[in-house]
C-alpha positions in Angstrom: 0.0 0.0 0.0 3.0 2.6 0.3 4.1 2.1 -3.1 1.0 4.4 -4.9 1.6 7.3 -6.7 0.1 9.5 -4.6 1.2 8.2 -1.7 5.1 9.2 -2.8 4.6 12.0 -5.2 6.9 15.1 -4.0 5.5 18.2 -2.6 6.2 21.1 -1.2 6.4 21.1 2.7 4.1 23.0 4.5 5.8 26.4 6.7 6.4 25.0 10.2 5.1 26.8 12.9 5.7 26.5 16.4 3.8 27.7 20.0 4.2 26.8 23.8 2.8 23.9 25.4 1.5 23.2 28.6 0.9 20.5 31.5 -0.5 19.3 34.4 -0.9 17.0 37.0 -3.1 15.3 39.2 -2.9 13.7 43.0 -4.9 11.3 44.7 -5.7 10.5 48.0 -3.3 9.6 51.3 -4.0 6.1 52.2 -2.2 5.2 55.8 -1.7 1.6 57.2 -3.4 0.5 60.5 -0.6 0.5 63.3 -0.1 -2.8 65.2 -1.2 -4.1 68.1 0.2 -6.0 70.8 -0.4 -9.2 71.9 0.6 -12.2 74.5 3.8 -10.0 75.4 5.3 -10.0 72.3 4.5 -6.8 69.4 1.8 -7.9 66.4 2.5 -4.8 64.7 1.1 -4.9 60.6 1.9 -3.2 57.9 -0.3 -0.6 56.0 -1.4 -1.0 52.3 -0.3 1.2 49.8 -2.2 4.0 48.8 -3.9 4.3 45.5 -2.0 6.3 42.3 -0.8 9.4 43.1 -1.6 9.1 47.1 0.7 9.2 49.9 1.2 5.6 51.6 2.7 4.5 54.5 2.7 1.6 56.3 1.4 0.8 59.9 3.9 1.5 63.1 4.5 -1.8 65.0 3.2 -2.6 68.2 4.7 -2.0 71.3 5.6 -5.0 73.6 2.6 -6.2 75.9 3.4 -6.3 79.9 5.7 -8.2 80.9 7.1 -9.2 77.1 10.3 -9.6 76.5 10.2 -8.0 72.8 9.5 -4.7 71.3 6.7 -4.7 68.7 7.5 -5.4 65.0 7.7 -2.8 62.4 5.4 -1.3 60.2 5.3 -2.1 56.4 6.7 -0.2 54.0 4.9 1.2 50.8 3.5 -0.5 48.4 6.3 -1.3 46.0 4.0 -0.3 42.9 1.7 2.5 44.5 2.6 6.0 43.2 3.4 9.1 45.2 5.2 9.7 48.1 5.9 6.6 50.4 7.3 6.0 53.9 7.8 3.2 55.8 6.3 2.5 58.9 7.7 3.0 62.4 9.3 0.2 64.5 7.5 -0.8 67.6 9.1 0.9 70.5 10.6 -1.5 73.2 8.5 -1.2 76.8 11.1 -0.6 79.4 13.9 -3.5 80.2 11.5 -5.4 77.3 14.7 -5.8 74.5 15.4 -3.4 71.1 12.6 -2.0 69.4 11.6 -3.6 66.1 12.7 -3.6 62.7 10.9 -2.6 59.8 8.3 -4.6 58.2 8.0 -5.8 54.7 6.5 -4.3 52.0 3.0 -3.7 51.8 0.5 -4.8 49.4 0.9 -2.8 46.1 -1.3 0.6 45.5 -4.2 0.3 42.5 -3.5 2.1 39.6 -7.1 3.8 39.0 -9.2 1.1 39.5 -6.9 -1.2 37.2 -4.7 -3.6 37.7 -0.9 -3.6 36.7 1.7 -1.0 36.7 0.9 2.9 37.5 1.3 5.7 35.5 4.8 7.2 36.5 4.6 10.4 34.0 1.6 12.0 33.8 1.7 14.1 30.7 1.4 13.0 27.3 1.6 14.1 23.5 -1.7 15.2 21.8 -1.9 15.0 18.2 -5.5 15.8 18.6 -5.3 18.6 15.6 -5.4 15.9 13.4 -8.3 14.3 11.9 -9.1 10.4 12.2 -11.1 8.1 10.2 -10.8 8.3 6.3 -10.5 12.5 6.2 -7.6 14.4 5.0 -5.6 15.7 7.2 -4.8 19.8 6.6 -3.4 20.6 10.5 0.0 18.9 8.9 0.5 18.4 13.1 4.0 16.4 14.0 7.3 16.5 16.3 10.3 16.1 13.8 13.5 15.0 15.6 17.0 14.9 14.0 18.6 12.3 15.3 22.0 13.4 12.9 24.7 10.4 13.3 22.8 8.4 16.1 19.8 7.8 13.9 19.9 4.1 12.7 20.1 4.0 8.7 21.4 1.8 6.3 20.6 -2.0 7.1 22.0 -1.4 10.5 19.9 -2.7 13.5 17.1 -0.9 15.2 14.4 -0.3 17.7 11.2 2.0 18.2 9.2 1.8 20.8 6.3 4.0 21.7 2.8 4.0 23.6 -0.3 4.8 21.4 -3.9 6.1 22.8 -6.1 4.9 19.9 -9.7 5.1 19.3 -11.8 3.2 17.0 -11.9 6.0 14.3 -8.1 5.9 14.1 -7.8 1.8 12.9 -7.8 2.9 8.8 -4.6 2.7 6.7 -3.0 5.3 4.8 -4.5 8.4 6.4 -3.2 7.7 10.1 0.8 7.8 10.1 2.4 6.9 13.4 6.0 8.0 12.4 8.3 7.3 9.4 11.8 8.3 8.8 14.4 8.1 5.2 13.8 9.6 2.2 10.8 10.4 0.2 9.7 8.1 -3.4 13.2 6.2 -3.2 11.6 3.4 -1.3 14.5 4.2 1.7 11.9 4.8 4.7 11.0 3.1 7.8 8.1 3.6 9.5 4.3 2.6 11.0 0.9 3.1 10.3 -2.4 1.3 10.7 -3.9 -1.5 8.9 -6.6 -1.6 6.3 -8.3 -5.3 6.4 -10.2 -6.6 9.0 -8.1 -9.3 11.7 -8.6 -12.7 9.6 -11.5 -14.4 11.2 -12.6 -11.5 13.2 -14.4 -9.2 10.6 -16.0 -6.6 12.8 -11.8 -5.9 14.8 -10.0 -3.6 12.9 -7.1 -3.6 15.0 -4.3 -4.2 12.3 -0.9 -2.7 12.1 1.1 -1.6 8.7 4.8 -1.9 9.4 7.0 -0.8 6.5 10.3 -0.7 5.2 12.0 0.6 1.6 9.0 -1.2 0.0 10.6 -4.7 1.0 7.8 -5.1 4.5 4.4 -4.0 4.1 2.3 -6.2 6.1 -1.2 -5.1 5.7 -2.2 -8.9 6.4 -4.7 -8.9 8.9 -2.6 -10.5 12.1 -4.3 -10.6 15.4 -3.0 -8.2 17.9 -4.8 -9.2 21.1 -6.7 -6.0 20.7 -9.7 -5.3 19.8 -10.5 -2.1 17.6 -14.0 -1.9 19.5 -12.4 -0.2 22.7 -10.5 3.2 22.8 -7.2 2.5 24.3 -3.6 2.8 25.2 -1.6 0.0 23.6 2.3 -0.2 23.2 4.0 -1.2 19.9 7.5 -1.9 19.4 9.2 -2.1 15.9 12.7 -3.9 16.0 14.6 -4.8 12.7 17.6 -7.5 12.8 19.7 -6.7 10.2 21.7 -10.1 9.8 18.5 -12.2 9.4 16.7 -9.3 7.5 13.8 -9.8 9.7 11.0 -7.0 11.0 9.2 -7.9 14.2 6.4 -6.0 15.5 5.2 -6.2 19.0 2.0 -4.8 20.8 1.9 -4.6 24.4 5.0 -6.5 24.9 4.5 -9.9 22.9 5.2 -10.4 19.3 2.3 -10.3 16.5 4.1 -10.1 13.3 7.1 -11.4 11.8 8.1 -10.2 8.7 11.6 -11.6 6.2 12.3 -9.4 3.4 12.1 -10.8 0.4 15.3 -12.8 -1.0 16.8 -11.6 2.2 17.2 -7.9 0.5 19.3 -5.6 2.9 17.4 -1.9 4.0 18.8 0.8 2.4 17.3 3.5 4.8 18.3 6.9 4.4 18.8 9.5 7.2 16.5 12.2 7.3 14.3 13.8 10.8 12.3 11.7 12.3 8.4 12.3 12.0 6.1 11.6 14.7 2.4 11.5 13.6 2.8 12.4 9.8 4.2 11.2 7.0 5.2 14.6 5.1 4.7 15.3 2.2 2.3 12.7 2.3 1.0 13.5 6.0 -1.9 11.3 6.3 -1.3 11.9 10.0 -2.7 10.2 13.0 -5.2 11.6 15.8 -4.4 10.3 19.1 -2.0 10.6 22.2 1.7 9.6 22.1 3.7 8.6 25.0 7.5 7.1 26.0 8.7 7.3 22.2 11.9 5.6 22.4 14.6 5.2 19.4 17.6 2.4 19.4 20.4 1.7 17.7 20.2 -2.2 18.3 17.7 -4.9 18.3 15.1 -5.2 21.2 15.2 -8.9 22.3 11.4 -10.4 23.0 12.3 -10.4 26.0 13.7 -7.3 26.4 10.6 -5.8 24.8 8.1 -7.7 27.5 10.6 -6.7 30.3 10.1 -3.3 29.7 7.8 -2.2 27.6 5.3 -0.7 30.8 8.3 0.4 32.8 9.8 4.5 32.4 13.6 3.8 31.5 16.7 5.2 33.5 18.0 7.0 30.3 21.4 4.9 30.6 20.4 2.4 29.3 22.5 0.7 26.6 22.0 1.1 22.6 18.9 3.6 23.7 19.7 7.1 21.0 16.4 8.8 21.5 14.4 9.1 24.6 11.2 11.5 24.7 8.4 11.1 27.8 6.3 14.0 26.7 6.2 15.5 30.4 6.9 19.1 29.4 6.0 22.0 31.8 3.7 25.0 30.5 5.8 27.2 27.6 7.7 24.6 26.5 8.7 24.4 22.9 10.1 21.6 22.1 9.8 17.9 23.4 13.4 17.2 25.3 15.4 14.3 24.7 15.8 12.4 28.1 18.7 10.2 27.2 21.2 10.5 30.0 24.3 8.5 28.8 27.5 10.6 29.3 28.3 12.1 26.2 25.4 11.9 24.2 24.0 15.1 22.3 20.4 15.7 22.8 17.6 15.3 20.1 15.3 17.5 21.2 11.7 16.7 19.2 10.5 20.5 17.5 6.7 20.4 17.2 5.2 21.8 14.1 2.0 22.3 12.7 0.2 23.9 9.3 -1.2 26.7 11.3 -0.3 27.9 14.7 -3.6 26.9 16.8 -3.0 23.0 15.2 0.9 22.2 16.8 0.8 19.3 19.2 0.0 20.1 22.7 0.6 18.1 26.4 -2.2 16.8 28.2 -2.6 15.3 31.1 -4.4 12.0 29.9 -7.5 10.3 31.3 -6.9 7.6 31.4 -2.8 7.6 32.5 -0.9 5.2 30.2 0.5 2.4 32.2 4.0 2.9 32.6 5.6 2.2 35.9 8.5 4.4 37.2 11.9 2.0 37.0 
C-alpha cells in the first residue's frame, strides 16, 4: 500500500510553525496503614497497604511490647512497591522498658491500585496530543507532528534498530494510509522506515480492525490482517515496538510487549534506509497523520530482544540504558517548545523533538491524559 503514486509523489512542505505547550498534573488521595497491636507480650504490629495512584502511603507502626514481654513490637510495612506518590515506611515498635530493642521494619506492603486497574501505575503523567489531526478516512490539513533529527545516532542503512512508543487509539483511528504513526528516510526512493495502521479486517474476526502496517523501503508492508490481542472496538492505550535485525533481515512488530508479526524481506534484500528527521504522527509530504496521544517514544540503535521488549515495555527507563539514542516522555511543563530528549548517557548530544504544525492553533499540545498510560516508574 505505500508504493501508490500518490502516496510518494513530492510536494512542497508545509511552513512549520511552532507555539508553547503546557501541562498538568493530578494527585490522589493519602491512604495510611493500621498501626499494630500488641499481643501475648510480644508486638503484632502490621503493615499498611499502599495507597492508591498518586496518594501518599505509609505503612502501619509496629506494636509495642505487651506487659511483661520480652520484645519490642514489629515494624510497620513499608509502601506498596507499585503505589505512586510519596511513600514512607512505617515506624518500628518501640521497646516497653527492660522489654529488648525495638523492632525492625516490616516488609513491603500490598501494592497501591492504579485507577481502579490492575498492573503497573502511571509514572509520567503528561502526554503528547496530536488531537489537531483528523481520524477516520478524512484528510488531514493541521500537517500536526514532532520532527527529531537524530543526525549520526539515527539508525540508517541495514543497521539494527528499535522504536518503541505508547499509542492512545480510538476506534476512528484503525484505517490505513490516512493515520501515520511515524516514518523516517527519504521520500519516493523506497528508503523509509516507518508505522501506520492496517486496512483489512483481523482474519477471522471481521467486525476488529485492529491491524498494524509496518514498513520498510517497499521490501515489509504487512497489511495482512494479524491478530494483535486488541480489539479495535475499545478506545485504548496500547504499546507497539518495531525492531529490525539486520543479519537475518527480519521486521518484528510487538503490541503490548508480545510479538504479532514477523516479517523476512524478500530474497533476504538488505534496508537501504536513508537519514532524514524523524516524523512523529505524519508522513510529510504525504502526511496522512494520525489523531491520538503519544507517550515514551523511544529510538535504538540495536535490536530489542522479546524479551527485552516484555521486560520493559510498561516500565519508564533510566536514560542509561545501553544502545537507547532517543528518549522523549512528553512530560513538558507549560511554555515549552520543544519535546526534550531524556537520554542520559555521558556524552550523548540531545535530540530535542520541534513540534510543528500547518497553522499555529493546530501544533501538538501536552495533556494530562484520562486515562494515565500504564508505565511504571523503574
Amino acid at each position: 500500500m505505500r508504493l501508490s503514486s500518490a502516496r510518494w509523489r513530492a510536494t512542497a512542505v508545509s511552513a512549520w510553525l511552532l507555539t508553547s505547550v503546557g501541562c498538568s498534573s493530578g494527585s490522589g488521595s493519602p491512604a495510611l496503614g493500621v498501626a499494630g497491636t500488641s499481643s501475648g507480650g510480644s508486638g503484632a504490629g502490621s503493615g499498611g497497604v499502599a495507597g492508591s495512584s498518586g496518594g501518599v502511603s505509609a505503612g502501619g507502626g509496629g506494636g509495642a511490647a505487651g506487659v511483661g514481654g520480652t520484645l519490642a513490637g514489629s515494624g510497620g510495612a513499608a509502601a506498596g512497591a507499585t503505589g505512586a506518590g510519596t511513600s514512607s515506611a512505617g515506624a518500628a515498635g518501640a521497646g516497653a522498658p527492660n522489654a529488648g530493642a525495638a523492632g525492625t521494619a516490616g516488609a513491603a506492603g500490598v501494592a497501591g491500585a492504579a485507577g481502579g486497574n490492575s498492573g503497573p501505575t502511571s509514572c509520567a503523567g503528561h502526554a503528547l496530543s496530536l488531537a489537531a489531526n483528523t481520524t477516520g478516512s478524512v484528510t488531514d490539513i493541521a500537517h500536526s507532528l514532532v520532527a527529531m533529527d537524530l543526525m549520526t545516532d539515527l539508525p540508517i542503512g541495514n543497521a539494527d534498530r528499535s522504536i518503541e512508543l505508547w499509542l492512545y487509539v480510538k476506534p476512528t483511528d484503525w484505517f490505513a494510509e490516512r493515520n501515520e504513526i511515524y516514518v523516517y528516510g527519504t521520500v519516493g526512493m523506497l528508503q523509509q522506515v516507518g508505522l501506520d495502521f492496517g486496512m483489512p479486517a483481523v482474519k477471522g474476526m471481521p467486525n476488529n480492525h485492529a491491524t498494524l502496517g509496518p514498513y520498510t523501503d517497499g521490501i515489509f508492508d504487512d497489511d495482512t490482517g494479524v491478530y494483535l490481542g486488541i480489539d479495535s472496538a475499545a478506545a485504548q492505550w496500547l504499546h507497539v515496538a518495531l525492531t529490525y535485525d539486520g543479519t537475518n533481515t527480519t521486521l518484528r512488530t510487538y503490541v503490548n510487549g508480545a510479538l504479532r508479526i514477523t516479517t523476512k524481506s524478500v530474497n533476504s534484500t538488505k534496508l537501504i534506509t536513508t537519514a532524514s528527521p524523524f516524523y512523529l504522527g505524519c508522513n510529510p509530504p504525504y502526511y496522512g497523520c494520525f489523531n491520538g496521544l503519544v507517550d515514551e517514544l523511544r529510538i535504538w540503535n540495536v535490536m530489542r530482544t522479546d524479551a527485552e521488549i516484555m521486560g520493559a515495555y510498561n516500565k519508564a527507563l533510566v536514560g542509561t540504558e545501553p544502545g537507547l539514542v532517543g528518549y522523549w516522555k512528553f512530560d513538558e511543563a507549560p511554555g515549552a517548545m520543544t519535546a526534550a530528549d531524556s537520554v542520559k548517557t555521558a556524552g550523548h548530544t540531545a535530540h530535542n523533538g520541534t513540534l510543528m504544525a500547518a497553522t499555529p492553533d493546530a501544533v501538538p499540545t501536552f495533556v494530562t491524559p484520562d486515562p494515565l498510560p500504564p508505565v511504571a516508574c523503574p
